[in-house]
N, C-alpha and C positions, 0 to 999 in steps of 0.2 A: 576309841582312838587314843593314842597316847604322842605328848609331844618329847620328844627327846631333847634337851638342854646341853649340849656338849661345850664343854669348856677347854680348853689345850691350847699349848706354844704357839705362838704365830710362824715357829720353825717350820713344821708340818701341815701346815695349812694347804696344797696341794696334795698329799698325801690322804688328807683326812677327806676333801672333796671328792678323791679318785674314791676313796673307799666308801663315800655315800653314794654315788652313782653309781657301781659297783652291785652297793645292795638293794638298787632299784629305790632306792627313797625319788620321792618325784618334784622335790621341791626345797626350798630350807630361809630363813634371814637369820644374816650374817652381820653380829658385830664384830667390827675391826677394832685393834689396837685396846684391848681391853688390860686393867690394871687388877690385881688384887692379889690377897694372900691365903695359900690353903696348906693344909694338915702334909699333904705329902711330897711338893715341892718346895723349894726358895720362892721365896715371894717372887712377881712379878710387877714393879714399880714404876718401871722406865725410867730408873735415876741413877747416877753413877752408883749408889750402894747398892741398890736390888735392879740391874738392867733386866730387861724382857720384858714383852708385853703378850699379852694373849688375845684369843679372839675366841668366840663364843657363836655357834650355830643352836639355832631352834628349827627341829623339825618334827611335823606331824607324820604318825606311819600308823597301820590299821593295827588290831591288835592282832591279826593273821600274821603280817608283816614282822612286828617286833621279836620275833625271837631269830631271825635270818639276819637283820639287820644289827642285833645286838651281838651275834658271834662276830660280824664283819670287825665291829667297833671293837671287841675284844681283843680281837688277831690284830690289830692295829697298837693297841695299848700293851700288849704283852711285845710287840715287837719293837715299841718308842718308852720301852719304862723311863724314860728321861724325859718324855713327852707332857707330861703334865696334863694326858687325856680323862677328862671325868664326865662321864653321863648321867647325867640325871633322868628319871622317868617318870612325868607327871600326866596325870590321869587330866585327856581333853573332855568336857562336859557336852562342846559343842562348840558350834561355828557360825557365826552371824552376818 
């Protein structure tokens, strides 16, 4: 299993859930209103200098699943380059 870490704009946050239902993901949690700065956007601060906030999804998807599911997230990021979508894919060990 792998969990998927997706980090993006609070702009597209209905866009980015259509596109997980979409690739059959069956589940997700959802931080809202998330702060920070990375390599290929303007930060994200929520302060009059750096406004925006993000919001950050964890989802678990089988490793059958993640190559369906990581073209969806693709087609998403290639079509919001402003979007500030980044996935990370970390190896689950298990589940307690």
């Amino acid at each position: 299993m792998k969990m998927l870490f997706i980090v993006y704009n609070d702009i597209i946050d209905e866009e980015l859930l259509t596109t997980l239902k979409k690739a059959g993901v069956p589940g997700y949690t959802k931080w809202k209103d998330t702060i920070g700065v990375g390599l290929e956007t303007e930060p994200k601060l929520a302060t009059h200098t750096w406004p925006g906030r993000n919001n950050v999804i964890a989802a678990v998807v089988t490793d059958e699943d993640l190559p369906k599911v990581s073209e969806y997230l693709r087609d998403l990021r290639e079509s919001h380059p402003k979007g500030g979508i980044k996935t990370f894919i970390l190896q689950v060990e298990g589940v307690i």
